[in-house]
C-alpha angles and dihedrals in degrees: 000000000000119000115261135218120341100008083049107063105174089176090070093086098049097050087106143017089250091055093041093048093045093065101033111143099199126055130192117196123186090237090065092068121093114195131222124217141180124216117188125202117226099017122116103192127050107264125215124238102229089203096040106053096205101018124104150173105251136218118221098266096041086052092056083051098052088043088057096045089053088046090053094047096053102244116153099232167339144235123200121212115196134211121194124221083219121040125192137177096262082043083230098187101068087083112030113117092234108045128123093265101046091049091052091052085057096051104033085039086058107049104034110015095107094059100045142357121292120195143136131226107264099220138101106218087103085047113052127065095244097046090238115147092234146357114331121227117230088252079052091254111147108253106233097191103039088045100056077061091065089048102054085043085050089052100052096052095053090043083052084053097046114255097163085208135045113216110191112184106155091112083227108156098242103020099123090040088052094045096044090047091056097039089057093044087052088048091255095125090126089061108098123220114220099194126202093236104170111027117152134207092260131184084207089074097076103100090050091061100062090041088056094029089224101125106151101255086221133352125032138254102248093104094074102020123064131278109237097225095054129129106269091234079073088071099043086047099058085041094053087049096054097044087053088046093055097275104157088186137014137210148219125204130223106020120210100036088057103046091135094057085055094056102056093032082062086047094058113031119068088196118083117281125219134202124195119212103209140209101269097056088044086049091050100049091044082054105050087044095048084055095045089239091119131035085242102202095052084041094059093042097046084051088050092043089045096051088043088047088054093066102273117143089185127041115191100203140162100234092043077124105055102027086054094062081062108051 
């Protein structure tokens, strides 16, 4: 049995940032951010993200510069989106070998992938012409099946390119199963697959779509990602499936509002857990900061120290860069 008030005294061990610092509970490290970047075909000028203050989409020369930034910062990773200069219904440049991702996983991959990650998202919603994450249907359904084909294709060419991790996040029943099982065919057993295990149909996604150009043209997504108001066995059980499918790490998104996702994902996987904070909770707190309502860099960090808190190894966030100069 612990003392009580007066002999217990909790606030002993806050009177100063040492003390504070000495019994911290929660750690960030700059090697725990993953960092999210845009490349757009056909630009010749880095362009700004309205909805994102900071964020762009890069050119080539301006990505290599942002990977090296992050390198130099410390930060653990990176992960490319692409956006095609041409878009089609098959969104058939997400594989082609010499599309602008791939292009870009060949260069990035070059110059900095022995200091950090590199990897791309594994998903076809910047590539096709509907913004839809697969194969349509002719009734506009996605196409489950046919589209698990275009993955595995997606994967081998950024393997081929060398992504040193595959990211699937297009919520598709199979998708690990499908790219595992192409990876190990084309001798890339040693590439790891980081799935999007739990991603939900979130309203907090909206900035991200106009920075990857990838808004659906008509329709939703909320036939393949979660309901957020779904039981929470929904999530272990798409994270059961992908680790008995060859996932060698799992993911929420997002990422705050689902802190408690977080949580029991952590409690029941022995492989490493990621969160992604995504673009609407980086748009919020840009907002409120822009409008001195909030103290924006704690509350960055306090966001970044919650979601790790929460059980996250790995945390995909718009200032990795940044916060990681700090730390």
């Amino acid at each position: 049995m612990s003392a009580q008030f007066p002999v217990a005294r909790p606030r002993r061990l806050r009177r100063s940032q040492a003390l504070r610092r000495i019994v911290s509970g929660t750690r960030l490290h700059a090697a725990d951010l993953i960092l999210p970047l845009f490349l757009k075909e056909g630009i010749d000028a880095p362009q700004p993200v309205s909805s994102m203050p900071g964020v762009f989409q890069h050119t080539r020369d301006s990505l290599r510069k942002a990977a090296h930034d992050a390198a130099e910062a410390g930060v653990g990773g990176l992960i490319l989106f692409g956006i095609p200069a041409v878009k089609d219904a098959t969104g058939s440049a997400a594989d082609d070998p010499d599309g602008i991702l791939q292009v870009a996983l060949r260069e990035v991959t070059a110059e900095v992938g022995d200091a950090l990650v590199v990897m791309a998202d594994t998903c076809l919603d910047e590539f096709t012409d509907h913004g839809h994450c697969g194969i349509l249907t002719p009734s506009g359904e996605v196409d489950n099946d046919a589209t698990l084909e275009r993955y595995a294709s997606i994967a081998l060419a950024q393997a081929a390119a060398g992504s040193q991790m595959i990211a699937p996040s297009g919520m598709m029943d199979g998708q690990v199963g499908a790219i595992r099982a192409a990876l190990d065919g084309a001798g890339h057993a040693d590439v790891p697959i980081l799935s999007y295990s739990v991603k939900y149909a979130s309203a907090f996604f909206g900035p991200f779509r106009e920075a990857a150009e990838c808004a659906p043209q008509f329709g939703d997504r909320s036939t393949h990602q979660q309901d957020p108001a779904g039981p929470l066995e929904e999530a272990l059980r798409e994270v059961r499936l992908d680790l008995a499918e060859g996932a060698d790490a799992v993911m929420v998104k997002p990422a705050l509002a689902y802190l408690d996702v977080i949580t029991r994902v952590r409690d029941a996987v022995d492989v490493p857990v990621a969160a992604y904070q995504v673009s609407g909770e980086y748009a919020m707190v840009e907002a409120a900061a822009a409008n001195g309502w909030i103290d924006r860099d704690r509350t960055i960090m306090e966001s970044l120290v919650a979601i790790k808190r929460a059980g996250a190894d790995m945390i995909l966030t718009y200032w990795a860069t940044e916060v990681a100069r700090q730390l």
